[in-house]
TIDO-646419 format. One record per residue (C-alpha): x, y, z. Coordinates in steps of 0.2 Angstrom, whole numbers. Each point is the difference from the previous one (the first is absolute). Last residue first. Layout:
N
     px     py     pz
      X      Y      Z
...
//
This chain:
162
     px     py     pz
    126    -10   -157
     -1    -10    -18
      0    -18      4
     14    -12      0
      6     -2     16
     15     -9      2
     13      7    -11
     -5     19     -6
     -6      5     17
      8     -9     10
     18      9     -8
    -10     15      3
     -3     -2     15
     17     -7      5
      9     14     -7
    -11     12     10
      4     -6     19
     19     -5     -1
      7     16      5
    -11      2     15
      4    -19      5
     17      2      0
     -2     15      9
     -9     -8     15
      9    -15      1
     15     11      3
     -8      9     12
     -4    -16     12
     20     -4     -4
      7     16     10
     11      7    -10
     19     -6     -6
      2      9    -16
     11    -13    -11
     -6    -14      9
    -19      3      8
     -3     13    -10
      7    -10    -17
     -8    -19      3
    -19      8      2
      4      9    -15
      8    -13    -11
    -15    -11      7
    -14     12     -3
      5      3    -15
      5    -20     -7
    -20     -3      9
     -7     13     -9
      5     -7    -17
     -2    -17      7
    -21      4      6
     -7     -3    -19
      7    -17      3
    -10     -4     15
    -17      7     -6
      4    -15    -16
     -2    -13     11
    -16      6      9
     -5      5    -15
      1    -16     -8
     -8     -7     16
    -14     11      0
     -7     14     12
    -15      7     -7
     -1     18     -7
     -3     14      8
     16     11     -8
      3     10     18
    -11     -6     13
     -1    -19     -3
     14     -5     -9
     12     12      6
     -5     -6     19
      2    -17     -4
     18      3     -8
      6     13     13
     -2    -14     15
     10    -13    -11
     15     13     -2
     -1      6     18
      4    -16      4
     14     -2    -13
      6     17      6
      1     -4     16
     11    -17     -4
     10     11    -13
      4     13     15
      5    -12     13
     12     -8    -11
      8     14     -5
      2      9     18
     18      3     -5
      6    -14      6
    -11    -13      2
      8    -10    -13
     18      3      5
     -4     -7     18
      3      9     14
    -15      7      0
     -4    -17      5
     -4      6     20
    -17    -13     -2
    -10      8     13
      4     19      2
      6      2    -18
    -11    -10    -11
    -16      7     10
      4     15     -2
      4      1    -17
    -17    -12     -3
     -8     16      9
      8     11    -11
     -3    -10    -16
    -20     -4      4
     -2     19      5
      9      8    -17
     -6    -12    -13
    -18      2     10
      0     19      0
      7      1    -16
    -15    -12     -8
    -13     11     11
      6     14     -8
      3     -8    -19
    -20     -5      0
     -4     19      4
     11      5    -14
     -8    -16     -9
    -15     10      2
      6     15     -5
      7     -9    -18
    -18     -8     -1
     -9     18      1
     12      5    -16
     16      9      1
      9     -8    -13
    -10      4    -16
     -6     16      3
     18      8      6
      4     -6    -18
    -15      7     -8
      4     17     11
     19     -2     -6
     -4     -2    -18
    -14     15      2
     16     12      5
     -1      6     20
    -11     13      8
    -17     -2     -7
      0    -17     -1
      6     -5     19
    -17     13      5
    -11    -12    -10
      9    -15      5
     -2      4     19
    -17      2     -4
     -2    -17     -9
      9     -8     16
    -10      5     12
    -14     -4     -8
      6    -18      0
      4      0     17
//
């Protein structure tokens, strides 16, 4: 991958201004891919775990009705949380391998709110102001959310140079 990359940076510096190649450099590194990869299977599970818990919260429960479940907001946070815990072990080992710790563990959470107010606004928006199908809205709020949470994690939980 790292090859990859070096000749893609080649080509990048001839074409744009060396700020911009340094720039492009910096962000897109092997451990940026990787937590790409790491974001998939995060979307995925965010977007599985709330849909099924929309389904089950409407067919068994029939509290739709109720403010909080309006929406789909409570669905949504209770997948993300999910998803939230299964991003952290895998970011730990794949993307900066480092060991999980409880200081990151509670700091992993934190470099998440920025993404989280996104996701949420957005989430809220298509399926308020735009009404679409909720699975899809999961799905954008997640697209938008991926690359400022890398590189919030990046400069706040995990300290080493990626």
């Amino acid at each position: 991958m790292q090859k990859f990359l070096d000749k893609l940076y080649s080509v990048f510096e001839r074409i744009v201004p060396k700020r911009a190649a340094v720039l492009f450099k910096q962000f897109f590194t092997v451990a940026f891919f990787t937590f790409l990869i790491i974001g998939v299977i995060n979307t995925l599970s965010t977007t599985v775990i709330s849909s099924i818990l929309d389904i089950v919260v409407k067919r068994f429960t029939g509290f739709y009705t109720h403010p909080i479940f309006t929406e789909f907001r409570l669905t949504f946070i209770i997948g993300y949380i999910l998803s939230m815990i299964i991003s952290f072990f895998l970011n730990c080992r794949f993307t900066f391998h480092e060991k999980p710790t409880v200081s990151k563990l509670i700091k992993f959470p934190v470099s998440y709110i920025p993404n989280f107010i996104i996701q949420y606004i957005t989430v809220w928006f298509f399926t308020s102001v735009i009404p679409i199908h909720p699975t899809l809205s999961y799905l954008i709020a997640a697209l938008i959310g991926i690359p400022v949470t890398f590189a919030t994690m990046r400069v706040f939980v995990f300290k080493k140079k990626y």
